[in-house]
C-alpha positions as CSV (number, residue, x, y, z in Angstrom):
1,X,-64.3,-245.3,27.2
2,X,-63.9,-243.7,24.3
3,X,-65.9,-245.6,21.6
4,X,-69.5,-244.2,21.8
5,X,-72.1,-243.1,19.2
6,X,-71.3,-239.8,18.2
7,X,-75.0,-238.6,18.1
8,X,-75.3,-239.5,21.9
9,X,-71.4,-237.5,22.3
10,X,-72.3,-235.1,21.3
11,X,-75.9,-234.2,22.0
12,X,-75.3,-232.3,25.2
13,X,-73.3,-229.7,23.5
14,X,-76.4,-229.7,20.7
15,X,-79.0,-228.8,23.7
16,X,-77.2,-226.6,25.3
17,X,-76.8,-224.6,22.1
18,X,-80.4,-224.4,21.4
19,X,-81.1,-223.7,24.7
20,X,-79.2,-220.7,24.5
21,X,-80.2,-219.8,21.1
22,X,-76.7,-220.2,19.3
23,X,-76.2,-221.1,16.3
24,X,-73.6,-223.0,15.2
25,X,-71.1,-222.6,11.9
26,X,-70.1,-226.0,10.9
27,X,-66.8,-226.5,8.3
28,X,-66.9,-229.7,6.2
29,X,-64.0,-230.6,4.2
30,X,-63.1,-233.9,2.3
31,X,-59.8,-234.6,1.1
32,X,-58.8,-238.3,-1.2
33,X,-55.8,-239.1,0.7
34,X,-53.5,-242.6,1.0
35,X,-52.6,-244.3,3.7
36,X,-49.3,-242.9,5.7
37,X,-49.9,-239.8,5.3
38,X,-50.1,-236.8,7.7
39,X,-52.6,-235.3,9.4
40,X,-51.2,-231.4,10.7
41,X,-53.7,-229.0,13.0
42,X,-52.8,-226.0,14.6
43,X,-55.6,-224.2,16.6
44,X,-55.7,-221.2,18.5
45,X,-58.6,-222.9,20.4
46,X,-60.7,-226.0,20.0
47,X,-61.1,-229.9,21.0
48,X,-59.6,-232.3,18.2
49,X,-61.5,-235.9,18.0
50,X,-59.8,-238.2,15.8
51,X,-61.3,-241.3,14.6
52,X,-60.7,-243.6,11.6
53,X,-62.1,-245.6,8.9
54,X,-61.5,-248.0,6.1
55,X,-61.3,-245.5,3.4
56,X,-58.6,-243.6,1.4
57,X,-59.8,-240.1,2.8
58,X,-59.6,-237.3,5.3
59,X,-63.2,-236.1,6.8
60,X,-63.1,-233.2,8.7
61,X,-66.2,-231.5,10.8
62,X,-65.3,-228.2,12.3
63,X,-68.3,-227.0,14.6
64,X,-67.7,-223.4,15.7
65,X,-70.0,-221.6,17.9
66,X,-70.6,-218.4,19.9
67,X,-70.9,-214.6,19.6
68,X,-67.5,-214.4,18.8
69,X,-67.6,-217.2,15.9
70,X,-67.0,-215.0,13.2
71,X,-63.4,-214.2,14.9
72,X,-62.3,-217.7,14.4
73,X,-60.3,-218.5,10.2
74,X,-60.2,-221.8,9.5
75,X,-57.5,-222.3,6.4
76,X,-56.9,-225.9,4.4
77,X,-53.6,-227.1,2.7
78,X,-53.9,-230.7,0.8
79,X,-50.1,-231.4,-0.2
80,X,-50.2,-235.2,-1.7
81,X,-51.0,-237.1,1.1
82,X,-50.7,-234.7,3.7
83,X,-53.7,-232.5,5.2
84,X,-53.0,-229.5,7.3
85,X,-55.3,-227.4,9.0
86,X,-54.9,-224.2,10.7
87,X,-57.3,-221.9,12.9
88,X,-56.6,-218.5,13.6
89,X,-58.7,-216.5,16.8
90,X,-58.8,-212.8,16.4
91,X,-58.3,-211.5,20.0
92,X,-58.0,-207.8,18.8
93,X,-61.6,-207.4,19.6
94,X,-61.6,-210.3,22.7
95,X,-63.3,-209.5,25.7
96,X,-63.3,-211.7,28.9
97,X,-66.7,-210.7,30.1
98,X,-68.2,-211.3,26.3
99,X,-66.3,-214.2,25.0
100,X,-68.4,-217.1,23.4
101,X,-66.3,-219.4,21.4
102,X,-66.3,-223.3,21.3
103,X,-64.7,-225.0,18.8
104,X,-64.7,-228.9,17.8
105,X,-62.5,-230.7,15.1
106,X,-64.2,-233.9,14.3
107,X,-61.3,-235.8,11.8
108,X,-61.7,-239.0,10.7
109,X,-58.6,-240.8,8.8
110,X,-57.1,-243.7,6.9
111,X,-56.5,-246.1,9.6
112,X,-52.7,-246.4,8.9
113,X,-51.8,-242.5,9.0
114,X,-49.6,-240.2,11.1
115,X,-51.1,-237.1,13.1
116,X,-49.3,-233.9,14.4
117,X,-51.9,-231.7,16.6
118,X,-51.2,-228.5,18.5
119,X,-54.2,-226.7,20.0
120,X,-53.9,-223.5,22.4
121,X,-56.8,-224.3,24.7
122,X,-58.6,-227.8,24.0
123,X,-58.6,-231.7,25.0
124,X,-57.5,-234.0,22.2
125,X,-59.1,-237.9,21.7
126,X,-57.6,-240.4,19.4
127,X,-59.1,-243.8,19.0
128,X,-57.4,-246.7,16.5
129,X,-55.2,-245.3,14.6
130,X,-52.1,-246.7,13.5
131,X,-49.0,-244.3,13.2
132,X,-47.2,-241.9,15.4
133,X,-49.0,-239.3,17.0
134,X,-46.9,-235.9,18.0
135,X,-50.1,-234.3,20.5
136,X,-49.8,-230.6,22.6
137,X,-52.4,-228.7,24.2
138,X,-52.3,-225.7,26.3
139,X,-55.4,-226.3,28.4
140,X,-57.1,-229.6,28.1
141,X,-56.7,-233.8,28.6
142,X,-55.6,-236.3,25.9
143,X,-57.1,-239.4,25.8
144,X,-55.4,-242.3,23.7
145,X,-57.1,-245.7,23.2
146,X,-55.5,-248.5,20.7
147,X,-52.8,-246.9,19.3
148,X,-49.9,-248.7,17.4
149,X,-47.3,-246.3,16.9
150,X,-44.8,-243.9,19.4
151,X,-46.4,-241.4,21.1
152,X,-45.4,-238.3,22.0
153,X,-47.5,-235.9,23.9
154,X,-47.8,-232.9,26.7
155,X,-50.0,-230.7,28.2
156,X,-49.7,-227.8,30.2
157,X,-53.4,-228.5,32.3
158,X,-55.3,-231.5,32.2
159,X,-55.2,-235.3,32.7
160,X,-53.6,-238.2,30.5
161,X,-55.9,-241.5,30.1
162,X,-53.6,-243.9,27.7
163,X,-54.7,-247.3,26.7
164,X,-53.4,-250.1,24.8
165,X,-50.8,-248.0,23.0
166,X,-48.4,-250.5,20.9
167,X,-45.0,-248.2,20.8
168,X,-42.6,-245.9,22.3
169,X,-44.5,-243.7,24.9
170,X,-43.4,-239.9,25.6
171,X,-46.0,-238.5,27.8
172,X,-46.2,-235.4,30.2
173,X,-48.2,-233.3,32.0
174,X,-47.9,-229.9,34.2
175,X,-50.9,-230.3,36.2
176,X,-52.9,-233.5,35.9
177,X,-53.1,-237.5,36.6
178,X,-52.2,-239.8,34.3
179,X,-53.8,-243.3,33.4
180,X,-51.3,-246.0,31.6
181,X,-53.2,-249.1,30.5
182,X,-50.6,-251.7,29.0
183,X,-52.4,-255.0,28.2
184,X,-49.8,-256.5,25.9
185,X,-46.0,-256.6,27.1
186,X,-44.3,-253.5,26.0
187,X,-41.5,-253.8,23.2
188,X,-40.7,-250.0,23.6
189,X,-40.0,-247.8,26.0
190,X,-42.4,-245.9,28.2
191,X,-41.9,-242.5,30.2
192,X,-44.9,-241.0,31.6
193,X,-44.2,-238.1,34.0
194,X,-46.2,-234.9,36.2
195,X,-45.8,-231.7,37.8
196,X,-48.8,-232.5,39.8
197,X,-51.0,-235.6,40.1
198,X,-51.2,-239.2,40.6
199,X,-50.0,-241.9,38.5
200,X,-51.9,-245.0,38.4
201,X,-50.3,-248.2,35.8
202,X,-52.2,-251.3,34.8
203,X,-49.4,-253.6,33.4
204,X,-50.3,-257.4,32.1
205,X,-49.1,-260.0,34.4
206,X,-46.4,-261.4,32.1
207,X,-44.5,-257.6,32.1
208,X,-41.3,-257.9,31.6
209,X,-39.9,-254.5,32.3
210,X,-37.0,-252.2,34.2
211,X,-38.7,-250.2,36.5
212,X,-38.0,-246.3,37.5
213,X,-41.3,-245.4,39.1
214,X,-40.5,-242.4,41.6
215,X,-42.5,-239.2,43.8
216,X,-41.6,-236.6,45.1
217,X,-45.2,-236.3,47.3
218,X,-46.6,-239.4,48.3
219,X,-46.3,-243.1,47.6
220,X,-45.2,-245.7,45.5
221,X,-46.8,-249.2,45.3
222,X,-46.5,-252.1,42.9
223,X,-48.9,-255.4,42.9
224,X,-45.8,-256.8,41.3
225,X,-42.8,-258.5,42.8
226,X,-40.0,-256.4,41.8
227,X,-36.1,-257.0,41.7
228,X,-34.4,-253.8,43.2
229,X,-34.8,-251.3,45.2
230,X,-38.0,-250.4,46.9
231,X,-39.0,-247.3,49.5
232,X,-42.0,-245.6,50.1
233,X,-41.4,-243.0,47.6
234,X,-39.3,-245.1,44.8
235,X,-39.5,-248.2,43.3
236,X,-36.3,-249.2,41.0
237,X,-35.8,-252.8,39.7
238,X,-36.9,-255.3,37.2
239,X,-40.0,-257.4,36.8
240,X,-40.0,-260.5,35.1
241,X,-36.7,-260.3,34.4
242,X,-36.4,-257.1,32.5
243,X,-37.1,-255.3,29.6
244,X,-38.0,-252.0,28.0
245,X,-37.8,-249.0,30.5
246,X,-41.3,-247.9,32.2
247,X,-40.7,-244.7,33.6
248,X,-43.5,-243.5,36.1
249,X,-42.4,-239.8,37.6
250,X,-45.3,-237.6,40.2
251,X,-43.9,-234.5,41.7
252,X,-46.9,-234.3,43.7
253,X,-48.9,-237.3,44.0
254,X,-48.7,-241.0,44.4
255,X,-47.6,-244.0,42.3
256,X,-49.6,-247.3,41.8
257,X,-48.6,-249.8,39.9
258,X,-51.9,-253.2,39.2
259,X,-51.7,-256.1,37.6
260,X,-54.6,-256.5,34.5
């Protein structure tokens, strides 16, 4: 899903900026780091990627592009172990009809290390990292593979794709579907909620979990036998026995809950 050669990623977003005869302004900025540390961004606009490595350090690739390119301030802070980045958009001079901005954070970290991301208008992609992750975006999805850590995260417009996340698990959206992929038996709790989509849980068949999955506008199914209470709209019981709480919440769209 989310593993994929970066040149191959990427290499729409090249063409269609040649094609178009934009050039890009790319940021790099490398910072010796050790593990546990914390990674901060807070973006006006702009798509963070974070992937990791095996090394003491913090890479970062900022790719900004667009007429209005030379409106976007990109500042650095390296405070022992601890990176923070901040971009700043100059709207004094923004103009609907003439705005050209795209902007792309490519980090890559210490495997073991703890992220805090806030981006006004932007999807967010974390892949195997281990730590907690704190994630907001205004306008965009956030997609979470093979994290161990708790995870907090919300966004105001787009989807939620989470997979193999070993942790607590805060998770909202306004106006989006959400994807929960649990192939080990939780040990934490899990609350995953939406203002508008469907919510769709693929649990591992020895689960062991109290149940609270609920809509407000549509159905609820389970592919496992639960101990409870069960109607079309509400499922509430345990399976397995019991366990940590796994909270599935749609005000607007259905609940399906399959067995890996």
């Amino acid at each position: 899903m989310l593993k994929m050669n970066n040149t191959f990623k990427y290499a729409p977003i090249a063409l269609l900026l040649m094609a178009g005869g934009l050039q890009a302004k790319t940021i790099n900025k490398e910072f010796t780091v050790a593990n546990g540390g914390l990674l901060k961004i807070a973006t006006d606009v702009g798509a963070i990627d974070i992937e990791t490595h095996a090394k003491e350090t913090v890479l970062v690739e900022i790719e900004i592009t667009g007429k209005n390119e030379d409106d976007m301030e990109v500042s650095f802070k390296n405070n022992g172990d601890d990176v923070t980045i901040k971009g700043d958009f100059d709207r004094s001079g923004f103009s609907f009809g003439n705005n050209h901005i795209r902007v792309t954070y490519k980090v890559t970290l210490p495997q073991t290390y703890n992220v805090d991301l806030n981006t006004s208008g932007g999807s967010i992609e974390i892949e195997d990292l281990e730590g907690e992750v704190d994630a907001y975006t205004s306008g965009g999805s956030i997609s979470l593979e093979d994290i161990q850590g708790n995870v907090d995260i919300k966004t105001s417009g787009g989807s939620l794709d989470l997979d193999n996340i070993t942790g607590k698990i805060d998770a909202h959206t306004s106006g989006g579907s959400i994807e929960l992929k649990l192939p080990t038996k939780p040990t934490k709790d899990s609350k995953v909620k939406t203002s508008g989509g469907s919510i769709t849980a693929y649990l591992v068949k020895n689960v062991a979990v109290n149940l609270s999955a609920k809509t407000s506008g549509g159905r609820v199914s389970s592919e496992f036998t639960v101990d409870g209470k069960i109607t079309k709209r509400s499922i509430e019981g345990t399976i397995n026995g019991g366990g940590p709480e796994l909270v599935l919440k749609t005000s607007g769209g259905s609940v399906r809950i399959k067995e890996i």
